[in-house]
N, C-alpha and C positions, 0 to 999 in steps of 0.2 A: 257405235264402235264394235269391232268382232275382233274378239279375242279368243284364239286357240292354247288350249292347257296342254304342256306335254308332260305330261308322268305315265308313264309306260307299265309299271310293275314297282315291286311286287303288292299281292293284295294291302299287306299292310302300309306300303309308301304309299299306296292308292288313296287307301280312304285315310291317312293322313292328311292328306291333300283337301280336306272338304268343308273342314272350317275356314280357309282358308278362302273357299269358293263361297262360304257363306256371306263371310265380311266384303267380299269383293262385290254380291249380290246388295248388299244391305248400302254401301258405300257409294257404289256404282251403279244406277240404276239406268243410265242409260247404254251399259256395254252387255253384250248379249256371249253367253262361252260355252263355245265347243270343247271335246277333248278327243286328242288320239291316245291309244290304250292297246296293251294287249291283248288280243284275241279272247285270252282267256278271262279277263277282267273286267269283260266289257259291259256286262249283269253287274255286276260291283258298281261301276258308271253311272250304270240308268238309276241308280235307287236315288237318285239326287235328280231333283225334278228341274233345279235351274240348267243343266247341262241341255244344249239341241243336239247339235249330229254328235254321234259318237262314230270318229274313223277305228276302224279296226288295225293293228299293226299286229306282224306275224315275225319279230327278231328271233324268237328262240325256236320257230319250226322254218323258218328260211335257211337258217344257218345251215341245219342239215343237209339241205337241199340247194347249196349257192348256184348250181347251174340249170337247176332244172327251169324247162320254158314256166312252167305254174308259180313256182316264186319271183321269176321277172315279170310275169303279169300280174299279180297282187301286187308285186312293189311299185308299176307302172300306173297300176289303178288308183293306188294310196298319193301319188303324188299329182296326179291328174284332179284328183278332190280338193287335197288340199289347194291346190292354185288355182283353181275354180271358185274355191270361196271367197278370196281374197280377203286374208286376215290384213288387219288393221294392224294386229301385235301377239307374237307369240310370247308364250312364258314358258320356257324350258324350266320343270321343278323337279328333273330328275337331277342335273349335272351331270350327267354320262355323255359321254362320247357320241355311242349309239344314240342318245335322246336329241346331242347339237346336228347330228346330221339328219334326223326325222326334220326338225325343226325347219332346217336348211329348205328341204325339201318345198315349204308355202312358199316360200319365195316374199317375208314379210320381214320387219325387224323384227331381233328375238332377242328378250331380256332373260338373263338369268343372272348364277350368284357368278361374284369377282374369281378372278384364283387365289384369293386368301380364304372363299368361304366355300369352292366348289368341292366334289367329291374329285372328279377328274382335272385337274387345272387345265391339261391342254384345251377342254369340251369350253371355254370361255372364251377362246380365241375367234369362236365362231358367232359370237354375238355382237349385236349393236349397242347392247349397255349392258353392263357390269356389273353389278348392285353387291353390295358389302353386306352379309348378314353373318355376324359373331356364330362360329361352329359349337359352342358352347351351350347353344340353345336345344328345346326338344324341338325335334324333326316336326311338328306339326305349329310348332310356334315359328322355326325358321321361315315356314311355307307362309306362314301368316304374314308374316314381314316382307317377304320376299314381292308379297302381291301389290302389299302395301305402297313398297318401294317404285312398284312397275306401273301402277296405278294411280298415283297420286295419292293416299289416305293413308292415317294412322289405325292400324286394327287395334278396337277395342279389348284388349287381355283380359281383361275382368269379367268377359264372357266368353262361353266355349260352346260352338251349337254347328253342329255335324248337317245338320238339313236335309238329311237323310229318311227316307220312311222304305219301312217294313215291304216288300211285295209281297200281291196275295199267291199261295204256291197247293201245291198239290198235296203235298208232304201231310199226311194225316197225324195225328197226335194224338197221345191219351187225354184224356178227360184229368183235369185237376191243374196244377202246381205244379209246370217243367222245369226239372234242371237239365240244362247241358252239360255234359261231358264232354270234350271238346280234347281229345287226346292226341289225334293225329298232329304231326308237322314235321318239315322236313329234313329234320338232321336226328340221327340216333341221342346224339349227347343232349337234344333238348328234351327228350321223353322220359315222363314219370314212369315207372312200372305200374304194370297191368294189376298188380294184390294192392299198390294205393289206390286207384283207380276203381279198385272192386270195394274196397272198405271206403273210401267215400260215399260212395252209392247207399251202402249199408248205412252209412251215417246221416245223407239227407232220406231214405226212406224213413227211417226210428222218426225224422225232424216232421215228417209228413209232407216229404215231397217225391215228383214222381221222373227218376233219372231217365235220362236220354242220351243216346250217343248217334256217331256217325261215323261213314268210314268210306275214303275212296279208294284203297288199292287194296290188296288181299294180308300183309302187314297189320293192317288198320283192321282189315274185320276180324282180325284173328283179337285183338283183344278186343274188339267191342263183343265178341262170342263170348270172350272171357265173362269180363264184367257179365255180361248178361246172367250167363251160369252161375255164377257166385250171386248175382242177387238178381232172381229171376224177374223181381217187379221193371228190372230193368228196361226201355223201351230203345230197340235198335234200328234206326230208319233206315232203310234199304237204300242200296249207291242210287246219289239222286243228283240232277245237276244241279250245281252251284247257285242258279237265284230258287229254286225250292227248298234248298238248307237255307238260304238268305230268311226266305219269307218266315221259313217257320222254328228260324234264331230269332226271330223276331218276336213273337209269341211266349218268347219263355218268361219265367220270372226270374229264373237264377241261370248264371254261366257262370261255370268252372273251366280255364281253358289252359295249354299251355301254351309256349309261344309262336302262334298260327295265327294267320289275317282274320280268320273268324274270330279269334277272340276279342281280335281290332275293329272287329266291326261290332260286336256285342256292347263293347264301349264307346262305338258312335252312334249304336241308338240309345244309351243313353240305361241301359239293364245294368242292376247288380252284375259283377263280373271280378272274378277273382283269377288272376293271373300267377301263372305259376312257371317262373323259368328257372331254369336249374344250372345253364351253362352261360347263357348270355348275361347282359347286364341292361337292365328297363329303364336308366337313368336316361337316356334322349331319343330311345322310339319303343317305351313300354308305353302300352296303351292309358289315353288319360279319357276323364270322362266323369261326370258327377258321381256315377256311385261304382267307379275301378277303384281295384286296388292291386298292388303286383305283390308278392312274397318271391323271394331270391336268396338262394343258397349261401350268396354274400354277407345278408343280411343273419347269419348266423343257422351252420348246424344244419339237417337234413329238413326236409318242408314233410311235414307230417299230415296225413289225411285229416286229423282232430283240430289240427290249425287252419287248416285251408275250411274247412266248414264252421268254427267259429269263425271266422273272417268273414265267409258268406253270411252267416248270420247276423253278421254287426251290417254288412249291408244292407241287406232286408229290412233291417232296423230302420236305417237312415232312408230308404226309399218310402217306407210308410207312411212319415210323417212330413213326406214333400211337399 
């Protein structure tokens, strides 16, 4: 049996998505799963060794460009693939709109959630089965279910395992004990300041570890400069692409992140990882993972550099003695 996954974006839906691919792996052993994905996600994808083809889908740079002949030919390419493979059964685990008409595009039955459980209700109309999964669950337990539902099997909750491994990357490192810093993400109101960010760093070098950051847009290097300055042991890895920060999040011992797919991914391999949101709320897509943990402004009073690295240190604790 071939079954195609559609979750398209964003990094962190993605790799919610992969436990979910695990139980389906472990459960199912004779169906075999592709995924189509965003262009940009598509390294995010491959860290998961049970996926085969990865189609590429290009929604957020087509859009720009609806008439250009280059967008009608990637989009003519992507569906030419996909009905060539002849999927058995799509599993739409976005519920968008955009994701029932990718779907549409195999030309196969395509299961997703009902319109009491989708994000879009109209995007259910376009399916062959309907599946009821409670909105009340986290985003990576719904996915769990959802597969379950599409598949025939009950996923085992009592365990949680991402299947995910590290790639090997370019991205060089200091010698010792890495913490990530993990500052950048996409909305102003979810960023810490740059002077906690700098006294963190001060606080895990005192602990004997050796901080790390990253940065993709000019925003971003402006405070990983910061940080650096204020604690020179600082280490700032030059703009790299996405599976060589992959490979060498992979290597750390500690992640501190706020709320950004990396930090989602820090907690699907399975690293200490202290989450830090300030405007959203972690209750059903903060990252989950044996040694996460999230801190949220909700949860009382301003998130303090001194609390976020005792909190790393209670994890470190609890990873040692795994």
């Amino acid at each position: 049996m071939r079954v195609l996954i559609l979750k398209t974006s964003s990094m962190g839906d993605v790799i919610h998505t992969f436990p979910a691919l695990q139980d389906a792996l472990r459960a199912r052993p004779d169906v075999s799963f592709d995924w189509c994905v965003e262009e940009a996600f598509a390294g995010i994808v491959a860290l998961h060794r049970g996926v085969g083809t990865i189609h590429r889908v290009a929604l957020r740079r087509w859009r720009k460009a609806l008439l250009a002949c280059g967008t009608w030919r990637e989009a003519t390419q992507l569906r030419r693939a996909l009905r060539e493979a002849r999927y058995d059964l799509v599993i739409d685990a976005q519920g968008l709109l955009k994701s029932a008409l990718v779907a549409r595009l195999a030309r196969a039955p395509i299961a997703g959630y009902d319109r009491g459980s989708i994000r879009e209700p109209a995007a259910s109309r376009f399916y062959d089965r309907r599946l009821a999964v409670s909105r009340n669950l986290h985003a990576i337990e719904r996915t769990r279910r959802l597969f379950g539902l599409a598949l025939g099997y009950e996923p085992d909750l009592s365990r949680l395992e991402s299947g995910i491994v590290a790639p090997a990357q370019a991205s060089a490192l200091p010698e010792g004990r890495c913490a990530f810093l993990l500052h950048g993400t996409s909305r102003e109101d979810k960023k810490w300041p740059a002077s906690d960010w700098a006294e963190t760093a001060r606080l895990l070098v005192a602990k004997g570890l050796k901080p790390v950051t990253t940065w993709s847009n000019d925003r971003e290097r402006a405070v990983a400069q910061a940080v650096a300055a204020a604690v020179p042991e600082t280490f700032v890895i030059p703009r790299s692409p996405l599976a060589d920060i992959a490979g060498a999040l992979g290597r750390a011992a500690l992640v501190i992140g706020a709320d950004t797919g990396l930090t989602h991914l820090a907690s699907a391999y399975g690293l200490p990882t202290v989450a830090v949101f300030l405007t959203t709320r972690p209750g059903l897509t903060g990252p989950l993972g044996p040694f996460s943990s999230t801190l949220s402004v909700e949860q009382g009073g301003r998130i303090t550099p001194a609390a976020v690295v005792d909190e790393a240190e209670r994890l470190l604790g609890l990873a040692s003695v795994r």
